[in-house]
DSSP file (Angstrom, degrees, kcal/mol; ACC not computed):
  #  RESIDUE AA STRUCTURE BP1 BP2  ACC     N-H-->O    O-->H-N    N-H-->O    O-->H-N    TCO  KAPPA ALPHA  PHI   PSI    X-CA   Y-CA   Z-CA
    1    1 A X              0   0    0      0, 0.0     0, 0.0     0, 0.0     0, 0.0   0.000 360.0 360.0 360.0 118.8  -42.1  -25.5   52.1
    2    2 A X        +     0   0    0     31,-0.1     2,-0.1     2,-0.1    31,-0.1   0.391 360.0 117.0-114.8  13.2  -41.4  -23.2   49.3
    3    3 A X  S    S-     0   0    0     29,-0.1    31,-0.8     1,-0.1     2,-0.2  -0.434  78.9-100.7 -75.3 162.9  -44.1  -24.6   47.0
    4    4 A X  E     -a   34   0A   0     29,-0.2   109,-0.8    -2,-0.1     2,-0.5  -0.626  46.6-155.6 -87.0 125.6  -46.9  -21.4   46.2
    5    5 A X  E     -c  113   0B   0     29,-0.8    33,-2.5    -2,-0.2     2,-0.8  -0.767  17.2-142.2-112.8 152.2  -50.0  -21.8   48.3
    6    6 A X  E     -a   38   0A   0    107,-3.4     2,-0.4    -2,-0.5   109,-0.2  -0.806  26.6-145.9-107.1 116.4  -53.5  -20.8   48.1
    7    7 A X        -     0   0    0     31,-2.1    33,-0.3    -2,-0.8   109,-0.1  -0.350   7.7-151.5-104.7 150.8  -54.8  -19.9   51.2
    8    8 A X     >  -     0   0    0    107,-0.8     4,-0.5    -2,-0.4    -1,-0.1  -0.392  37.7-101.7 -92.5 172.3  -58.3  -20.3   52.6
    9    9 A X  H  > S+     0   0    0      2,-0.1     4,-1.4     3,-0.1     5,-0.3   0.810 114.6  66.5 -65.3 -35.3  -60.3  -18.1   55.3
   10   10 A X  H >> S+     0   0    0      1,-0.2     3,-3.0     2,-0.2     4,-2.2   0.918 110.0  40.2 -60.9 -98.3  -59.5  -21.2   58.6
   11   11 A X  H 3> S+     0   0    0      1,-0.3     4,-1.5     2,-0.2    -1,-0.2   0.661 113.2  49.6 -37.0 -26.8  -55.6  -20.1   58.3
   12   12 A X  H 3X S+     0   0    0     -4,-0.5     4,-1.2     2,-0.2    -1,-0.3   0.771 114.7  43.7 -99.6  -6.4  -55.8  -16.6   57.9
   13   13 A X  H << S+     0   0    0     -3,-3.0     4,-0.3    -4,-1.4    -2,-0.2   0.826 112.8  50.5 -71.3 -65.5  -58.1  -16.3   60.8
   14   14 A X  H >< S+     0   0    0     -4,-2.2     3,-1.1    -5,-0.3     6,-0.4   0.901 112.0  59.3 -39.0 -59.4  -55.9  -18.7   62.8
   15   15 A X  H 3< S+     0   0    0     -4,-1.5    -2,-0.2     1,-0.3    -1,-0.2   0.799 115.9  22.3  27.6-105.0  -53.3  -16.2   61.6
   16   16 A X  T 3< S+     0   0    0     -4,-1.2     2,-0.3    41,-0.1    -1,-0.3  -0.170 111.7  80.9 -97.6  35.0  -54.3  -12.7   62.9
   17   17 A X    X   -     0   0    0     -3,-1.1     3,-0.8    -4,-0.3     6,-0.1  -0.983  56.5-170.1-134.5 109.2  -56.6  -14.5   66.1
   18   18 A X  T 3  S+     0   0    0     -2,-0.3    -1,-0.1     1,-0.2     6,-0.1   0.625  86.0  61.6 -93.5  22.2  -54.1  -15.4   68.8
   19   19 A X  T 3  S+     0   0    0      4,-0.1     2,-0.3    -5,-0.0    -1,-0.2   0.306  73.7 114.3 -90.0  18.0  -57.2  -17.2   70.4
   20   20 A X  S X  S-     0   0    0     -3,-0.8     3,-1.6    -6,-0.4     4,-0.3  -0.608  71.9-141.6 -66.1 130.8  -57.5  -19.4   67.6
   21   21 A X  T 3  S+     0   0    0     -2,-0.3     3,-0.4     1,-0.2     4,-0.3   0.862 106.0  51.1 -76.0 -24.7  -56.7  -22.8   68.9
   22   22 A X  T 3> S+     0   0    0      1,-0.2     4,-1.4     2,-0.1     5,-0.2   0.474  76.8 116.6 -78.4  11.7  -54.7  -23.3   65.2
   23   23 A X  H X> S+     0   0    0     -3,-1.6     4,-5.5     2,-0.2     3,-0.6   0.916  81.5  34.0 -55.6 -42.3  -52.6  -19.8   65.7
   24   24 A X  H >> S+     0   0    0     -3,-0.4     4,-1.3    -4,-0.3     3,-0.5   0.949 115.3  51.0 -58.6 -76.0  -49.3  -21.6   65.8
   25   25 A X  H 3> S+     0   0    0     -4,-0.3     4,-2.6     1,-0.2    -1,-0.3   0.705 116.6  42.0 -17.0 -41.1  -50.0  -24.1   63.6
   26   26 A X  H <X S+     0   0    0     -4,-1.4     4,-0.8    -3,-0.6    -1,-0.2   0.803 114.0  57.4-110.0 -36.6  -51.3  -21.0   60.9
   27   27 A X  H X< S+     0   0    0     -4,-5.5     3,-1.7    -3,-0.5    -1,-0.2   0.996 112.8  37.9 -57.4 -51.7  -48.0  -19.0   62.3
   28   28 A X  H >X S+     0   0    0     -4,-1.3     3,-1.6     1,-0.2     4,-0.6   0.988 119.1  50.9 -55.7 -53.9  -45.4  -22.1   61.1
   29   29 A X  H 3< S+     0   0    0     -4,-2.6    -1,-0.2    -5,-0.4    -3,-0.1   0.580 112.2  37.6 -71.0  -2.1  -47.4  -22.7   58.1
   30   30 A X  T << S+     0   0    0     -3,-1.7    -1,-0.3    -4,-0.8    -2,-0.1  -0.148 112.5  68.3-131.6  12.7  -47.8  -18.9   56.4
   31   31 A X  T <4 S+     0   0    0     -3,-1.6    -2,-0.2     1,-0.2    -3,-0.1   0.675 107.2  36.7-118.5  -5.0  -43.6  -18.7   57.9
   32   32 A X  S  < S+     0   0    0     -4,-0.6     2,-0.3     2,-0.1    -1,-0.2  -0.256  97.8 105.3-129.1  29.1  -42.3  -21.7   54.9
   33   33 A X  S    S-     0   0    0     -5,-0.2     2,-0.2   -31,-0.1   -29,-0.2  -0.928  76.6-118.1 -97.3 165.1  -44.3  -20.7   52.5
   34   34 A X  E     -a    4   0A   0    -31,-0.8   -29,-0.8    -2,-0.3     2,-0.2  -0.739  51.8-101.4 -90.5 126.7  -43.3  -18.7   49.3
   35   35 A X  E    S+     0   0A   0      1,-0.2    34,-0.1    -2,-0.2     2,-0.1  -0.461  89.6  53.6-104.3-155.7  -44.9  -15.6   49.2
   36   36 A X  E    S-     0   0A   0     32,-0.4     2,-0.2    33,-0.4    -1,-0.2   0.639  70.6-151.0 -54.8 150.8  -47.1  -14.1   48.1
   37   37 A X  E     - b   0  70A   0     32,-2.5    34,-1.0    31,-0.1    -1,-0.3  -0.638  12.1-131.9 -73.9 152.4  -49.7  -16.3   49.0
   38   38 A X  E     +ab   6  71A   0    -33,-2.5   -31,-2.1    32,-0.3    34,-0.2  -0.771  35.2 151.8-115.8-177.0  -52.6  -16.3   46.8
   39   39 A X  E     - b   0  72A   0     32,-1.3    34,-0.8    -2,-0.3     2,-0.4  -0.805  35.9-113.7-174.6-168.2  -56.0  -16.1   47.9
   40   40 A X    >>  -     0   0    0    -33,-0.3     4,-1.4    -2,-0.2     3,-0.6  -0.980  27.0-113.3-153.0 168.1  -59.5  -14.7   46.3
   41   41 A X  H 3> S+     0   0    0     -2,-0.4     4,-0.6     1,-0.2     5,-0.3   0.911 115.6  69.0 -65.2 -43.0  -61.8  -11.7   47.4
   42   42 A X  H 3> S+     0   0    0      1,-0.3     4,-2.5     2,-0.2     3,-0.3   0.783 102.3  39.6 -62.9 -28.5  -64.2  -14.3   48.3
   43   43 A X  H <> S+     0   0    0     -3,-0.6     4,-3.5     1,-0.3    -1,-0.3   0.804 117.5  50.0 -93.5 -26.9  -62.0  -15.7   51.5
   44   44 A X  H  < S+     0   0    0     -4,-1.4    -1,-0.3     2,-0.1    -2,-0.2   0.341 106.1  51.5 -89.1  35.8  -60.9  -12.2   52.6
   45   45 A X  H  X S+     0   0    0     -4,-0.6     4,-1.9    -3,-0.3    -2,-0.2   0.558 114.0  48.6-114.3 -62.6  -64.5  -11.1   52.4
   46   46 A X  H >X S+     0   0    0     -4,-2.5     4,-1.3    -5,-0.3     3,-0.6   0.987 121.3  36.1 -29.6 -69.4  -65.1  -14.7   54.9
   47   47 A X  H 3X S+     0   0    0     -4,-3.5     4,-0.9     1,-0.2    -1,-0.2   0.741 104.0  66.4 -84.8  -6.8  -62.2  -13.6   57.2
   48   48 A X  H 3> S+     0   0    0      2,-0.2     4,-0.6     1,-0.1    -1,-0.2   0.770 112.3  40.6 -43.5 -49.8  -63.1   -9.8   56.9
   49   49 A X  H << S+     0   0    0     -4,-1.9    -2,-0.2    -3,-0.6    -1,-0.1   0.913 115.6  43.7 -81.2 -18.9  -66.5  -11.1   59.0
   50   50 A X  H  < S+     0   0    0     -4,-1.3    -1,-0.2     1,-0.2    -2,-0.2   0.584 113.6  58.5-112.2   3.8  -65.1  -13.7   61.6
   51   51 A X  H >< S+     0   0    0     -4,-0.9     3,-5.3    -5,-0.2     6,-0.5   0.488  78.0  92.4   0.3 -45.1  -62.2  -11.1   62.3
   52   52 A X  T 3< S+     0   0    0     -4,-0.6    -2,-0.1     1,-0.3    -1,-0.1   0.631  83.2  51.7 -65.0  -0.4  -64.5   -8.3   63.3
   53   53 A X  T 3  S+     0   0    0     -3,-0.2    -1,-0.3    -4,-0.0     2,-0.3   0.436  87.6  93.2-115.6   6.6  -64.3   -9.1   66.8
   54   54 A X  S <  S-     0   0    0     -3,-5.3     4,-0.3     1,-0.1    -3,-0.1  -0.579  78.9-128.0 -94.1 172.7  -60.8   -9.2   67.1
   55   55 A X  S    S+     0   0    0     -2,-0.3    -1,-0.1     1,-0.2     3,-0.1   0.941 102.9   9.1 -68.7 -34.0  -58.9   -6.0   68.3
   56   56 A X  S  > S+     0   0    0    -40,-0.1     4,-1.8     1,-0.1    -1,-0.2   0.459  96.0 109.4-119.2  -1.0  -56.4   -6.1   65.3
   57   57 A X  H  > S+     0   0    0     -6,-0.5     4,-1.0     2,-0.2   -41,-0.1   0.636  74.0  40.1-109.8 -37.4  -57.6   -8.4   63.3
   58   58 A X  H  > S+     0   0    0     -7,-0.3     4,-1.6    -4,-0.3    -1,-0.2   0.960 117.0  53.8 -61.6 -54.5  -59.1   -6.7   59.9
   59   59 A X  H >> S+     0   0    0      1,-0.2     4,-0.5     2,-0.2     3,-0.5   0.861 104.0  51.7  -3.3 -75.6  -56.2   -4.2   59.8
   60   60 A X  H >X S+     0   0    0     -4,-1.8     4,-2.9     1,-0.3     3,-0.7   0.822 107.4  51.7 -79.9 -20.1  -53.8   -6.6   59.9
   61   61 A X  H 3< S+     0   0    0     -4,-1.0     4,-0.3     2,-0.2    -1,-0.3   0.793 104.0  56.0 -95.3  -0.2  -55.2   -8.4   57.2
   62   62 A X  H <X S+     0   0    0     -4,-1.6     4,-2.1    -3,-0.5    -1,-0.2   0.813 101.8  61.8  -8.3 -62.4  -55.4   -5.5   55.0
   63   63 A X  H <X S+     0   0    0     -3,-0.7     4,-1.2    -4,-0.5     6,-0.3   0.789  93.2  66.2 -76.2 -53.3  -51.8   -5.3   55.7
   64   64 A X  H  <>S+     0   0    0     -4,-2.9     6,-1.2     1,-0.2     5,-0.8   0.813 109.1  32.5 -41.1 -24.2  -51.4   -8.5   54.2
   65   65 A X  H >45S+     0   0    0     -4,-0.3     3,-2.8     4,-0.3    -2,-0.2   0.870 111.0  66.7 -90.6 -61.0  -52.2   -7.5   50.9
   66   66 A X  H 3<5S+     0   0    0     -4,-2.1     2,-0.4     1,-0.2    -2,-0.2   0.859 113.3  33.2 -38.7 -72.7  -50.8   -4.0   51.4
   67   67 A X  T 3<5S-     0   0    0     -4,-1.2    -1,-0.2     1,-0.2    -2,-0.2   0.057 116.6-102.5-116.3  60.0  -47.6   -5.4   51.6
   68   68 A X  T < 5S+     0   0    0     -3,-2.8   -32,-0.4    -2,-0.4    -3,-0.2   0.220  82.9 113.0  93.6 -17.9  -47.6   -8.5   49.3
   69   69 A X  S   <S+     0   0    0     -5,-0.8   -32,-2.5    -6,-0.3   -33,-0.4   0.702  88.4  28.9 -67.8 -26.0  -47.9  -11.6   51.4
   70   70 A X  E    S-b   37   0A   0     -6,-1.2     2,-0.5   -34,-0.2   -32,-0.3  -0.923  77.9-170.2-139.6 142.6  -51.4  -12.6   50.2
   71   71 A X  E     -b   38   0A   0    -34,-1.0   -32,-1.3    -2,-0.3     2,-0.8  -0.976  24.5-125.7-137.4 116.8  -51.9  -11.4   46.4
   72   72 A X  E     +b   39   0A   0     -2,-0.5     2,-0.4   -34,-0.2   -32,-0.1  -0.678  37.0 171.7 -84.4 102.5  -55.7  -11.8   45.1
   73   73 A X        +     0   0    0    -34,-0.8     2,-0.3    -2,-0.8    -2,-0.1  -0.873  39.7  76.9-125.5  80.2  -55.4  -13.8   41.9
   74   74 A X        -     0   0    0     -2,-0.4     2,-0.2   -36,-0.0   -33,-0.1  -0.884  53.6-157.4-165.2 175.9  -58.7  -14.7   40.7
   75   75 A X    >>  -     0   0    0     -2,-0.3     3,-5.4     1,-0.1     4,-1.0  -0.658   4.2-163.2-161.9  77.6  -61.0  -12.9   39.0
   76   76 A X  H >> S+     0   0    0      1,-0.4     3,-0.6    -2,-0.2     4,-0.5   0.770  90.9  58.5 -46.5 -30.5  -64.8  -14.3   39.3
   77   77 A X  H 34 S+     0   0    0      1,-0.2    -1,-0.4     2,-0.2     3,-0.2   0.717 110.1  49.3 -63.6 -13.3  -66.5  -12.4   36.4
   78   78 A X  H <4 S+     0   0    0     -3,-5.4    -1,-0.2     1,-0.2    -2,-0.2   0.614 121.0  34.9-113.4 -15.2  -63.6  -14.3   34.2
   79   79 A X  H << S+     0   0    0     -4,-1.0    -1,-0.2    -3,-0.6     4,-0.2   0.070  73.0 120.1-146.3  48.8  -64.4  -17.9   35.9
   80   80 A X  S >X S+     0   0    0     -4,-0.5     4,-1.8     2,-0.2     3,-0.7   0.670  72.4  52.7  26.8 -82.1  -67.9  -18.1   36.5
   81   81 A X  H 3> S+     0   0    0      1,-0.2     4,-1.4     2,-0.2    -1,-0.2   0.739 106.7  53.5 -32.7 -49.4  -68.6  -21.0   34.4
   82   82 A X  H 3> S+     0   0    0      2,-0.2     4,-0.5     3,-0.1    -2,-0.2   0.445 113.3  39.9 -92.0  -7.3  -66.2  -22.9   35.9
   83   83 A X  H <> S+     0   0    0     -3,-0.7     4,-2.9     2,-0.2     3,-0.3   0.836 108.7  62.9 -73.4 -59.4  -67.4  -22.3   39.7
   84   84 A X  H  X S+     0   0    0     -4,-1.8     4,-2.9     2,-0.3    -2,-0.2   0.846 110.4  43.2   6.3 -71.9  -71.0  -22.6   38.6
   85   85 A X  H  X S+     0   0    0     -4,-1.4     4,-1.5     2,-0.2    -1,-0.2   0.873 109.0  46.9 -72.2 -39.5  -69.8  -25.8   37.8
   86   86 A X  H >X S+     0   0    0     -4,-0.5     3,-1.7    -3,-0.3     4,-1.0   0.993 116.1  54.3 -54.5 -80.6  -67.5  -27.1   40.9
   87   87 A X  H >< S+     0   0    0     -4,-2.9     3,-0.9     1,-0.3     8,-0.4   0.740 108.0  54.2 -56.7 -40.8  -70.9  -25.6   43.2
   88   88 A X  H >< S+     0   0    0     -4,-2.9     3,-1.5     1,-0.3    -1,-0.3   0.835 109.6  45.3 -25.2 -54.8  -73.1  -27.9   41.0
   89   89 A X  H << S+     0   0    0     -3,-1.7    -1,-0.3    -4,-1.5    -2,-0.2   0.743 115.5  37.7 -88.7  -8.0  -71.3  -30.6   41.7
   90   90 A X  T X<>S+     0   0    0     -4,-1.0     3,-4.1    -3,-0.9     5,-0.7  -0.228  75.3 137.5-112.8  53.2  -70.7  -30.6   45.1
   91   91 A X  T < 5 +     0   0    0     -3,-1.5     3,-0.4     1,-0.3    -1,-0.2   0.883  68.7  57.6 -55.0 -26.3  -74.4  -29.2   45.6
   92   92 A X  T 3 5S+     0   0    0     -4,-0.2    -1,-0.3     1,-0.2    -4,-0.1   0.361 107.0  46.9-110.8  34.6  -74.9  -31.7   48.6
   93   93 A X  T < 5S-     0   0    0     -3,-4.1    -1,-0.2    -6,-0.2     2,-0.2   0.898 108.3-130.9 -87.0 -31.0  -72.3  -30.5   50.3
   94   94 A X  T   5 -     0   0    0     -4,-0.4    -3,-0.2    -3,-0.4    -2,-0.1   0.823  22.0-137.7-106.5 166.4  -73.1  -27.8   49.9
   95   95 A X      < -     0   0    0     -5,-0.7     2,-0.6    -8,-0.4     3,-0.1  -0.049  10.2-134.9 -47.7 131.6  -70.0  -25.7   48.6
   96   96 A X    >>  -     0   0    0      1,-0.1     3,-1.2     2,-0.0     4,-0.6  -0.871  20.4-113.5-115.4 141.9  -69.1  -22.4   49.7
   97   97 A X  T >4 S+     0   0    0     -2,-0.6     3,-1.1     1,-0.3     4,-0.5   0.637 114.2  46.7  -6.0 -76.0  -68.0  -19.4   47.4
   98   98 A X  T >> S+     0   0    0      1,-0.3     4,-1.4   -56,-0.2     3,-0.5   0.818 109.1  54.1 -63.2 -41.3  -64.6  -19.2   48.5
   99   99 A X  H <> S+     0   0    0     -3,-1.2     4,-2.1     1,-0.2    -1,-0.3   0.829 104.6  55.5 -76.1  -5.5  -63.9  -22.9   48.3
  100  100 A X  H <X S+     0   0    0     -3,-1.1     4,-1.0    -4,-0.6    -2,-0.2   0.414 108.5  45.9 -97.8  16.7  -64.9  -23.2   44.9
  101  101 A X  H <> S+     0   0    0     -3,-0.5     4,-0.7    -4,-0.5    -1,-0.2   0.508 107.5  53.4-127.0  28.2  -62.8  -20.8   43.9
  102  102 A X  H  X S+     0   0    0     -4,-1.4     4,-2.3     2,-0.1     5,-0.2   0.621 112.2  52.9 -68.8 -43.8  -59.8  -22.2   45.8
  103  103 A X  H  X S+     0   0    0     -4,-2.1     4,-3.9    -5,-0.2    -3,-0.1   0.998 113.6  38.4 -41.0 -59.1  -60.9  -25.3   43.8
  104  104 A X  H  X S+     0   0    0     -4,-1.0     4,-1.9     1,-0.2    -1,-0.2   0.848 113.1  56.3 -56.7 -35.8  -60.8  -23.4   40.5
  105  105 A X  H  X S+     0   0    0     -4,-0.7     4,-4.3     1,-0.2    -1,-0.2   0.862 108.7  52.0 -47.6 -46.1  -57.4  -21.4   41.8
  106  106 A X  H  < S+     0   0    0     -4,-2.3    -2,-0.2     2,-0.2     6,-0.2   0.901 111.1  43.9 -60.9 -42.4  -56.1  -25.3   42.3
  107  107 A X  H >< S+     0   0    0     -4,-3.9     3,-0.7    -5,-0.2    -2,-0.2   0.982 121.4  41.6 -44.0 -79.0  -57.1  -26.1   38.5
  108  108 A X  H 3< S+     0   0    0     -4,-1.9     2,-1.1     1,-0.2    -2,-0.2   0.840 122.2  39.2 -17.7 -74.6  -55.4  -22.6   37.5
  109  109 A X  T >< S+     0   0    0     -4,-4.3     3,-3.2     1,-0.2    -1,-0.2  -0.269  73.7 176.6 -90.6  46.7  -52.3  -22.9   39.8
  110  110 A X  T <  S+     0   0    0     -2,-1.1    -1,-0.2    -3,-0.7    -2,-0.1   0.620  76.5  48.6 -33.7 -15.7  -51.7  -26.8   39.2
  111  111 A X  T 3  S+     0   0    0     -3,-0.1     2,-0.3     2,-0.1    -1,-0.3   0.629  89.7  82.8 -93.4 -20.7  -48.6  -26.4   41.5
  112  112 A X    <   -     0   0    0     -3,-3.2  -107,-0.2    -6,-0.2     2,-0.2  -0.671  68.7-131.6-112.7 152.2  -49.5  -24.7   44.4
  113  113 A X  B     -c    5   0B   0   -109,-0.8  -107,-3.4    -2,-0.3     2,-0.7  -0.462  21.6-120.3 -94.6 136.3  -51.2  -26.4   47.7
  114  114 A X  E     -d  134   0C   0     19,-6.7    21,-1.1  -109,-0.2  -107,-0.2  -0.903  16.6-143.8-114.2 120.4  -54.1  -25.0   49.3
  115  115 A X  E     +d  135   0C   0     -2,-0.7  -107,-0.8  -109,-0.2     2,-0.2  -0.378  45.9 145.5 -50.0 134.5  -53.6  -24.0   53.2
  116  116 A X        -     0   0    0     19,-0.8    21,-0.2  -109,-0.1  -108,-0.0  -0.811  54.7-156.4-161.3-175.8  -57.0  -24.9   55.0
  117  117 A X        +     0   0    0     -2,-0.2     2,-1.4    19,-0.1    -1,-0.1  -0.019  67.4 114.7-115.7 -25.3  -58.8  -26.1   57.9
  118  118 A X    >   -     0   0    0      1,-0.1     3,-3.0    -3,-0.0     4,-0.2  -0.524  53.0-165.1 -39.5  51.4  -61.3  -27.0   56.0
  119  119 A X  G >  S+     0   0    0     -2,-1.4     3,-3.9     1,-0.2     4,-0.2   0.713  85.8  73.4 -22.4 -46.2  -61.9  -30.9   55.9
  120  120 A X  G >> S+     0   0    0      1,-0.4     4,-2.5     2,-0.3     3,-1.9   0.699  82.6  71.1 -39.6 -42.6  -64.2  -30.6   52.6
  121  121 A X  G <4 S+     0   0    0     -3,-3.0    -1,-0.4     1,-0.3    11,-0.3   0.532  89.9  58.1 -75.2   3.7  -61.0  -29.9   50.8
  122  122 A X  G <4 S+     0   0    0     -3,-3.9    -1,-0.3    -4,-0.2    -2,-0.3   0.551 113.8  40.6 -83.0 -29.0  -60.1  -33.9   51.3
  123  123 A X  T <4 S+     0   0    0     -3,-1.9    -2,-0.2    -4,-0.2    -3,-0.1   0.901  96.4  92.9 -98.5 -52.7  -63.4  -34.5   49.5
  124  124 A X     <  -     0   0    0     -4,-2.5     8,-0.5     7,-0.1     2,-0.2  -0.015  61.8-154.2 -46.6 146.4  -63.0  -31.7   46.7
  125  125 A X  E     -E  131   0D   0      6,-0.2     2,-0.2     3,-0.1     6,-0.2  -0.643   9.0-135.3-137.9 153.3  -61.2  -32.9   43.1
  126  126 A X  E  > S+E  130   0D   0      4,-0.8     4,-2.1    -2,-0.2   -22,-0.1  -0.676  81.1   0.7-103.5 137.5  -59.4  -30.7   40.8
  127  127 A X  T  4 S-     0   0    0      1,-0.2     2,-2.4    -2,-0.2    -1,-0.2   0.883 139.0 -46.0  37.6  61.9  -60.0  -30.8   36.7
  128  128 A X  T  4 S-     0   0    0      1,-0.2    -1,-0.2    -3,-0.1    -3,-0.1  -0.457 133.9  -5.0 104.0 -94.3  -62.7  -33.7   37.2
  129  129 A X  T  4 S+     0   0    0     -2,-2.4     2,-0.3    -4,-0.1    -1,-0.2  -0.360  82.4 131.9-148.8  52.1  -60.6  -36.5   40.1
  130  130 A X  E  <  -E  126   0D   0     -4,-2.1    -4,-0.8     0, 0.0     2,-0.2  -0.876  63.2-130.3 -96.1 143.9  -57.3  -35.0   40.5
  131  131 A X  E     -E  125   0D   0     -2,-0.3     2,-1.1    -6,-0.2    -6,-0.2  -0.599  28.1-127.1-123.2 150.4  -57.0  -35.0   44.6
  132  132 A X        -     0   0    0     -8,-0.5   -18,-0.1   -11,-0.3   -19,-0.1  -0.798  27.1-108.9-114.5 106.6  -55.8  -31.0   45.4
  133  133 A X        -     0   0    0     -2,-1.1   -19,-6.7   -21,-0.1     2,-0.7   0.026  38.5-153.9 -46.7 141.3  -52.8  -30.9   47.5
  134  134 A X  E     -d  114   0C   0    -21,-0.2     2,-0.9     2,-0.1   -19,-0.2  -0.861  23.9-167.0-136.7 123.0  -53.4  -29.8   51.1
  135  135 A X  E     +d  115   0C   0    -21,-1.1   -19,-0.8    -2,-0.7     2,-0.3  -0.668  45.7 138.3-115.7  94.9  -51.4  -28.3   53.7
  136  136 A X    >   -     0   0    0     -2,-0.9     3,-1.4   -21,-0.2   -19,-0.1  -0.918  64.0-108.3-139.8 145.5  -53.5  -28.7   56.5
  137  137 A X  T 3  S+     0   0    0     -2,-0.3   -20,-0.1     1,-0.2    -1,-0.0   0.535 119.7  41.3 -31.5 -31.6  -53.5  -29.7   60.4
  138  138 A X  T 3         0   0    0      1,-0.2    -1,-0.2     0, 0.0   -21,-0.0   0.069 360.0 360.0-132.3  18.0  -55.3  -33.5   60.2
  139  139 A X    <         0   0    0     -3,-1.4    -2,-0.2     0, 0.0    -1,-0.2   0.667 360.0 360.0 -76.9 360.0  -52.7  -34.1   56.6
């Protein structure tokens, strides 16, 4: 896969956790992708907490960032409105931070696929009822 993905907190956990039951799965998937990946503060802030009990596990995703693999392209103060609105609308799920702005990243990045675990993102629309391409374990 060389299409640009946006990756969620499930994969980047799977990622740096080798007792994550998805680790392979999260190694093949982040090893055809184009990087960088993009991503938002809000999902390394997520995998910053369920990390903290691995030995290596904050570091190394630091390290992503240091050296380009994950690049944090979204900017909340600038899209606000447009999250606002995506939490509104799936209030009875309810939404979390970081997936609605991997929704809004999918509006933004109309090309790129969002790496999950995440079921929710099967439910979740883009611009309105556009279905947001998903490179995920139960596609």
């Amino acid at each position: 896969m060389t299409a640009p993905l946006l990756v969620d907190t499930g994969p980047l956990v799977a990622l740096l956790s080798e007792r994550d039951r998805y680790h392979e799965w999260a190694k093949q998937a982040f090893a055809g992708c184009a990087t960088p990946a993009r991503t938002c503060e809000a999902v390394l802030s997520e995998a910053w907490h369920l990390l903290r009990l691995t030995r290596r596990g904050q570091p190394a995703l630091l390290e992503l960032v240091e050296r380009g693999l994950i690049s944090i392209d979204f900017a909340l103060a600038s899209e606000l409105v447009a999250v606002r609105r995506l939490v509104t609308r799936y209030r009875d799920r309810p939404m979390a931070l970081a997936d609605a702005c991997l929704v809004r990243m999918a509006e933004l990045y109309d090309e790129a696929a969002v790496l999950t675990l995440d079921a929710d993102f099967t439910i979740y629309r883009k611009n309105g009822r556009q279905v947001i391409q998903l490179v995920a374990p139960f596609v």
